[in-house]
BATI-866765 format. One record per residue (C-alpha): x, y, z; residue in one letter. Coordinates in steps of 0.001 Angstrom, whole numbers, plus 500000, padded with zeros to 6 digits. Example, Ala and Ser with C-alpha at 12.3 -4.5 7.8 and 13.67 -1.06 7.14 Angstrom:
% BATI-866765
512300495500507800A513670498940507140S
% end
This chain:
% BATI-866765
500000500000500000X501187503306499024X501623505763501813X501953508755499934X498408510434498456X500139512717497510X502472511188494984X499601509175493958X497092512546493005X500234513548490923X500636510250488948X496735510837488328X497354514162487578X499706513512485155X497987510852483157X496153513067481052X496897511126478231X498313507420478129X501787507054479125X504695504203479462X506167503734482958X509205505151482196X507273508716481461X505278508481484154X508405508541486602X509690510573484650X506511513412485093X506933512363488899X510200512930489230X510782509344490187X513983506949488826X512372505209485793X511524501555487104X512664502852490729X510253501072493856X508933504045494507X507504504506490876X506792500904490497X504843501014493932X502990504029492799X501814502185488828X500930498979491064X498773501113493656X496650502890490592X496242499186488604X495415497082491769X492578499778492286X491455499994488997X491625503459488791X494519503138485609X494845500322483498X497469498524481037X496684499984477691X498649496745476076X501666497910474676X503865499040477727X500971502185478640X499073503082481484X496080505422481263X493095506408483371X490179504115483233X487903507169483800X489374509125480706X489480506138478533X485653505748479112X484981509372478786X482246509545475696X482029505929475488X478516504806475598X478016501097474991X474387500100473258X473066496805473897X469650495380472209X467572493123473843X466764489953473260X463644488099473599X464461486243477038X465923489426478571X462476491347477748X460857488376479494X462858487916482225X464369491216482230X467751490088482918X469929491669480813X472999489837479492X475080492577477856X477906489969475949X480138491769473983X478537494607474032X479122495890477499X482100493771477487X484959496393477774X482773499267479894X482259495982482731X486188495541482472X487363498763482907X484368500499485246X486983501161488413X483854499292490115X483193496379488134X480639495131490702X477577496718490413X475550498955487592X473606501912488398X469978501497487294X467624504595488690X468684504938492816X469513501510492473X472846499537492673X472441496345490676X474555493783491232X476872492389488314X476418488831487943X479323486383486572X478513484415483067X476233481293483730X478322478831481397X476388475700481860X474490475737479371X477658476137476906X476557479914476070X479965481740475905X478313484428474174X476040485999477474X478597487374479574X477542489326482775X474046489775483425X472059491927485483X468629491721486874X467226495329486879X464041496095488638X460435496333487680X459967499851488398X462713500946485931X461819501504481859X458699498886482888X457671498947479280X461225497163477903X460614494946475068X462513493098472569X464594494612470050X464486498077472543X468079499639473259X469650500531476442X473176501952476876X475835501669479526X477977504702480132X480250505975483518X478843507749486361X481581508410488814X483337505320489352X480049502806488255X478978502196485321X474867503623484869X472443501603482599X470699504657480788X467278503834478342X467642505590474891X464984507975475854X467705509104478201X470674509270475723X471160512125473980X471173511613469957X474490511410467379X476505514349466353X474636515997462928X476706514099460015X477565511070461384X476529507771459861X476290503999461032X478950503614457534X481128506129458751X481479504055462231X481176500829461255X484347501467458323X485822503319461333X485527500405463251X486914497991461085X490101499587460095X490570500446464667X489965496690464687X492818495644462184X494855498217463661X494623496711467239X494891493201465680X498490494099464452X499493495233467922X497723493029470582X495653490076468438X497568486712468249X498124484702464885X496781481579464741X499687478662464771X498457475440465123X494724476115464057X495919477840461097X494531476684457505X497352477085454852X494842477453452193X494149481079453120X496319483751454030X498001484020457567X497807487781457137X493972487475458076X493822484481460529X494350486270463917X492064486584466785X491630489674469129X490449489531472599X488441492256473572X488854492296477404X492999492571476337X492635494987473739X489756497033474589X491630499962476285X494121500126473438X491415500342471477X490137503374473442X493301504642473692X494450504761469971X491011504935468310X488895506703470408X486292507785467617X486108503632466334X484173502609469612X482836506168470364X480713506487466863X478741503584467268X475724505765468103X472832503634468872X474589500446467175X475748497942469377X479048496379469186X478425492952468407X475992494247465462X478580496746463966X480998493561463907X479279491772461961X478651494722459511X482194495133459109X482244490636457961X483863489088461033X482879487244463510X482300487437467261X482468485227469838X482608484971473669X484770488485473873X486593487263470973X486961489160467450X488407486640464668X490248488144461326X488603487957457984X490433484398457172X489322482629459898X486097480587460141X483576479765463025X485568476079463773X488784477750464019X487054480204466148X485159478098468377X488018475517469209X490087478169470240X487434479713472432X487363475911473835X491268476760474550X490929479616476818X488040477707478404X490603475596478958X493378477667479985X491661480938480849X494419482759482168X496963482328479756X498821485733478776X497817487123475370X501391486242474067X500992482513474819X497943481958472503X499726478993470834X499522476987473885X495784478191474127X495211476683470834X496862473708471805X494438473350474559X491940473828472130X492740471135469487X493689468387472783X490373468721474584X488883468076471434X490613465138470950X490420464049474161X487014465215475509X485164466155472686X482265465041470812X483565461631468408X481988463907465283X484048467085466284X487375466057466178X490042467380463992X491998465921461311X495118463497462504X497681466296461531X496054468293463696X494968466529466183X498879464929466241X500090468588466522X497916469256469672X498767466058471284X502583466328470510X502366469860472666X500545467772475471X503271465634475445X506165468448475647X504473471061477649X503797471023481384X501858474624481249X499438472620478225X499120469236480579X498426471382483886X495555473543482121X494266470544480788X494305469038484144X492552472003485824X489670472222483582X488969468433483898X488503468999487011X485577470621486718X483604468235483808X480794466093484025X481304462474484664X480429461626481355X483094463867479582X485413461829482144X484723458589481033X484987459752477289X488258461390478493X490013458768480029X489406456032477569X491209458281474814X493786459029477105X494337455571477704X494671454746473984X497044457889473451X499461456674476526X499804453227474740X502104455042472368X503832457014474913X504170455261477573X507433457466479411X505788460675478424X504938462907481186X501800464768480088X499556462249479262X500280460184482505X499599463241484134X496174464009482749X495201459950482853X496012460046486534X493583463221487107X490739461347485254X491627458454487373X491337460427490694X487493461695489550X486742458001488716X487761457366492401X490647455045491381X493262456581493513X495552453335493669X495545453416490103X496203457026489905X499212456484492341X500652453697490369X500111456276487202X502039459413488828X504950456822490633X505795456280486901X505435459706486152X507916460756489394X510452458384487889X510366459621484208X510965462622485075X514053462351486886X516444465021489405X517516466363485794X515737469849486206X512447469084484396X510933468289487608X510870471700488003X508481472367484904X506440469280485612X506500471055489326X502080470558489853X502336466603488859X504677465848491054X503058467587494158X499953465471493257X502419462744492989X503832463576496875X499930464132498099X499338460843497229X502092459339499065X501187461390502232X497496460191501965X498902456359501580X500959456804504543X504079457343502729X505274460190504791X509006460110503698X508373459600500096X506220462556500143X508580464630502552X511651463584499489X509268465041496361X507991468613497735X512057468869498619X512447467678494647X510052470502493757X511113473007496165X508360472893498421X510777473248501496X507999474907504213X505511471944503384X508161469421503780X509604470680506904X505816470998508377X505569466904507634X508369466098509066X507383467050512450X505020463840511879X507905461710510936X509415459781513582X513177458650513716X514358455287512553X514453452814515824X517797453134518005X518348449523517816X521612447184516626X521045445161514286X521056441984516461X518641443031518844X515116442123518726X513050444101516745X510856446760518678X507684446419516740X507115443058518003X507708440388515765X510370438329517460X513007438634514441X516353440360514929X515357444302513915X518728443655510493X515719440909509053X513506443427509950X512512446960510547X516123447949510742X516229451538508989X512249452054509109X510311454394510969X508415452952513545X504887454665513101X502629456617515267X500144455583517056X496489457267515559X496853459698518734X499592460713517171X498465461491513649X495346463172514138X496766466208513003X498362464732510096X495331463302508756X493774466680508556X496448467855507061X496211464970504205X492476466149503964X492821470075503770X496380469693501933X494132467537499290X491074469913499140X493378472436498490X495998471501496488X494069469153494134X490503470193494538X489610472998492818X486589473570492704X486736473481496937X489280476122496260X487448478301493690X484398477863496741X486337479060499166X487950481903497430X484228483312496451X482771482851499648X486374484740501311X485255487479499122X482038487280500794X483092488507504280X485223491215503195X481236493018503039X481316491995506828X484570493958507097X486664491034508062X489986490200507001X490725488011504295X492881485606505774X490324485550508712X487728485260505922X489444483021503750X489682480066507008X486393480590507878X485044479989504504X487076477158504313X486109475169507418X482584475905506087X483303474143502713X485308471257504135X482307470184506367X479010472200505844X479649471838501850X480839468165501889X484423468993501561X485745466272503400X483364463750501685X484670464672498537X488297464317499535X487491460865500920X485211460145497764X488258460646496162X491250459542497778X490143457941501238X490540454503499964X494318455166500293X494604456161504203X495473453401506170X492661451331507949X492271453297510896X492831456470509916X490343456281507264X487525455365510385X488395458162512150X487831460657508847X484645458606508150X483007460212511631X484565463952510420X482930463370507294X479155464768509518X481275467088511338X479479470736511573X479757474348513197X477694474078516420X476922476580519134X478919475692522029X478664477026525758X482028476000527588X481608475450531341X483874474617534209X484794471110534934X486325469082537772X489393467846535523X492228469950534119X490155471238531217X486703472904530779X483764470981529246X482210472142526284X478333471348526248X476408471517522614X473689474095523105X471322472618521299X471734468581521638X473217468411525041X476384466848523926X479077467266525727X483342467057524379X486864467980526173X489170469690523521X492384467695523210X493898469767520834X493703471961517631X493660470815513921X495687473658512301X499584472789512796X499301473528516505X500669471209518721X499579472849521889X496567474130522952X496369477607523039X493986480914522821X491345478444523749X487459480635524527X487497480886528691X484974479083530837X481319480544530438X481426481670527015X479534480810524023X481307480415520511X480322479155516956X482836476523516542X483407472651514430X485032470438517284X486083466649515658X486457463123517278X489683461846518133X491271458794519680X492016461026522699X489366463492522963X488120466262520378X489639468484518238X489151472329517322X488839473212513717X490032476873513303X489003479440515794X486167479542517774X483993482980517275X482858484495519872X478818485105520451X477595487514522254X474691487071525246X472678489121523443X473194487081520126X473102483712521951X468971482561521105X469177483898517925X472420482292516989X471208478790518587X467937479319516333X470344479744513274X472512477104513974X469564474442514672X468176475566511499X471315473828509790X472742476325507921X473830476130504489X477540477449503674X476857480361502481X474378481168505611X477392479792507781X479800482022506243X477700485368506899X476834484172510132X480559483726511302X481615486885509703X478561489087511412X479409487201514440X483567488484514142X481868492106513515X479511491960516897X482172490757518928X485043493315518137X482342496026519098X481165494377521868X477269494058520439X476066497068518752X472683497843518513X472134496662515070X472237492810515470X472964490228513578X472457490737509732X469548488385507726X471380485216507106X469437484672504268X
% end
């Protein structure tokens, strides 16, 4: 964070018109690429009040949408449902509006909703739902326009809009907009490389992403984008003969297959730079071979092209890997069969073992998915490219720490560099046996410990790896699972309305996902059939572990009893799941907290940190917490429930979970 407003009003000042960072420090009298000027660029981009024109620039967001007024035409389902889906058309005022969030319709702030994908529309784009009371008479084929109000973009009706400038003409902008669009093309589009048809010229098959080269375009061509007077984008693109897709302008040369399998590509790998659009295409062309429909594949050159970059490329393999995460079981099945057949031929390569072993692991055949990535581990080598192949072999090491493998995993993160997560396992692994090698062995068996364990840790008892077994359960949620990740990250963002903290935010909204959303269900779904025997009973009782209300009360032992509010039950805490040995910062005797408390061999343990409730919140919260709370409902609560305790219980109670 930038201490000095100063400085920053002066870099705003000074970006009257788009500048490189070099200029800027210069105009600030700041050493060119100095910390102080780099601090000052980051400060203005991380708030979105400047933005990276493309080509080495910065420029105010504000003054880049001066004049700009984006026209959108409804279709039939947003008259009907009057949810309006702007697409392309309010693509690049939604990406650079310094609050991206929410659109000003009337007195209202409407909030910006993401793209609903699942139906395979990548054409929508954000939506909003504006209310009945504003323009009620909206029907198809009407206009509305989007256009900045302060820092917020303001949906305006065309009543509301005044009309062009005398002498302009939908020709004039649309030939205005074609030759901005070619002109941004040779700057920020990408050629096409391996979806490129030789039969036409290469000169014309490039593709332009809008959300990339949208301020350039305002920048450069401010008249292109600012002339489309009652003519929405998408329309005046297709006047000018090219084609439009998902944020995505293609060149003249390039048809709607090319187009569309690329678009599959950033699906695929969605943030890939602009400058690594081969790899994107790549992407492309493999999940089509892989996943796609048998009818939609490409031809074997290209399809061998694709594949040959799966084979080579870690960044390909890992995107690949990411998104298949997130498919239906049936695009799994198709998957993994084809990967199969494709690893036949290349049996030592990296990339396809890699992706087979992910499909494996949502088929719920994690011994064979161990057995894939042990080969994979081995291939690979100590000859540097472990470093490149850096994600398999951490799912690789998770694996072994899940079987029980705890050295094997400990020697792999060290392979990959993953020194802190190493040296945090190795508190759970126990020396080799102090023994000579003629002595009876001390696990038991009779033999002399040389003909037997000689060498080998002796293990610990379950007591012992409580904490480790949580740690093979949130390690796997979230280093592997994704989509427990991308859940946790939203609902993080969720609490920062609460005013919390987002690391404080961030663990809450974990623990919620882990056992209010079926995290550790999923993991064991998964994976559990590796743990050993007993730990895997033990995370079979976590798996209907929730967030209860909890009144802790005085006891005659060494440590307080905490009694369940609602049910009665009553648990001693034995310790903490989160890397804490000791037990420590514990609530003290007579309060009530909101907190998940687990079985253990030895008593129960404490996920996270207990919050705090309030007497005055205590009925409601019992109410709330009876009523079984979904995770999003848990979430607010705990957040609201952080706020009321750090002021001691204001007046204005707890906020509608709902």
């Amino acid at each position: 964070m930038l201490d000095d407003d100063t400085l920053l009003d002066r870099a705003l000042a000074a970006l009257t018109t788009p500048l490189t960072r070099a200029e800027l420090a210069t105009a600030l009298d700041l050493a060119p690429h100095g910390h102080e000027a780099e601090a000052v660029i980051d400060e203005l981009l991380i708030g979105r009040r400047a933005v990276d024109v493309g080509d080495g620039r910065i420029a105010l967001a504000a003054g880049l949408l001066d004049g700009l007024v984006s026209w959108h035409r409804l279709e039939p389902v947003e008259a009907g449902t009057r949810r309006l889906a702007f697409g392309v058309d309010g693509l690049i005022a939604l990406d650079l509006a310094p609050d991206p969030f929410d659109v000003l319709v009337g007195d209202v702030a409407v909030e910006v909703d993401p793209p609903d994908l699942t139906d395979g529309d990548i054409d929508r784009g954000p939506s909003v739902q504006i209310p009945d009371d504003w323009a009620p008479h909206l029907r198809a084929g009407d206009l509305v326009a989007l256009v900045l109000d302060g820092d917020r973009v303001r949906l305006r009706s065309e009543d509301e809009v005044p009309p062009r400038i005398a002498g302009a003409s939908d020709e004039i902008a649309v030939g205005a907009l074609a030759s901005a669009l070619t002109a941004a093309a040779a700057v920020a589009g990408a050629p096409l490389t391996h979806l490129r048809d030789r039969d036409r010229p290469p000169e014309d098959q490039w593709v332009l992403d809008l959300s990339e080269a949208g301020p350039l375009l305002l920048a450069d061509h401010r008249g292109a984008l600012r002339g489309l007077d009652r003519l929405p984008l998408r329309e005046a693109v297709a006047r000018v003969g090219l084609q439009v897709r998902g944020g995505v302008v293609a060149g003249p040369a390039v048809d709607r297959r090319q187009l569309e399998t690329y678009l599959v590509g950033r699906i695929v790998f969605p943030d890939a730079p602009w400058e690594r659009s081969r790899e994107v295409e790549a992407c492309g062309i493999a999940y089509g071979a892989i996943a796609g429909p048998e009818t939609d594949t490409y031809d074997e050159r290209a399809t061998a092209r694709a594949l040959d970059q799966l084979l080579r490329s870690p960044t390909v393999a890992d995107a690949m890997v990411r998104h298949l995460r997130l498919v239906n079981a049936t695009v799994v099945g198709v998957a993994e069969r084809r990967i199969r057949t494709v690893r036949r031929k290349y049996r030592q390569a990296p990339g396809p073992a890699w992706v087979h072993a992910s499909l494996l692991l949502r088929q719920a055949r994690a011994h064979d998915a161990r057995r894939v990535l042990e080969g994979v581990a081995s291939a690979i080598g100590v000859d540097g490219a472990h470093a490149e192949w850096q994600l398999a072999l951490e799912c690789a090491a998770h694996l072994r720490l899940v079987a029980g493998d705890l050295s094997g995993a400990i020697e792999v993160h060290r392979r990959v560099g993953a020194d802190v997560l190493a040296d945090r396992l190795d508190t759970w692994d126990p020396p080799p046996p102090d023994v000579g090698r003629n002595d009876r062995c001390p696990c038991g068996s009779g033999a002399k410990a040389k003909r037997c364990c000689l060498g080998s840790p002796t293990p610990l008892p379950l007591a012992g790896r409580t904490g480790l077994l949580w740690e093979k359960i949130t390690g796997w949620a979230l280093g592997q699972q994704i989509l427990s990740f991308m859940s946790t990250m939203m609902l993080g963002r969720l609490t920062a309305v609460y005013g919390l903290d987002p690391c404080t935010g961030f663990d809450a909204a974990f623990d919620a996902v882990l056992l209010e959303g079926g995290g550790v269900g999923a993991v064991l779904d998964e994976v559990g059939g590796l743990l050993p025997d007993d730990e895997q009973d033990l995370a079979v009782r976590w798996r209907h572990g929730r967030h209860r209300l909890w009144h802790v009360q005085p006891s005659e032992g060494a440590s307080p009893v905490w009694r369940d509010v609602i049910s009665g039950e009553r648990a001693v805490v034995a310790g903490r799941l989160d890397h804490v040995r000791e037990v420590s910062g514990l609530p003290p005797v007579g309060a009530h907290v909101v907190a998940a408390l687990l079985p253990g061999p030895l008593g129960h343990h404490l996920v996270g940190a207990p919050v705090a409730v309030v007497a005055a919140d205590v009925t409601e919260v019992r109410d709330r917490i009876a009523a079984g709370p979904d995770v999003v409902a848990l979430v607010v609560l705990v957040a609201d429930l952080h706020r009321r305790a750090a002021t001691g219980g204001d007046p204005g109670g707890l906020s509608d979970a709902a």
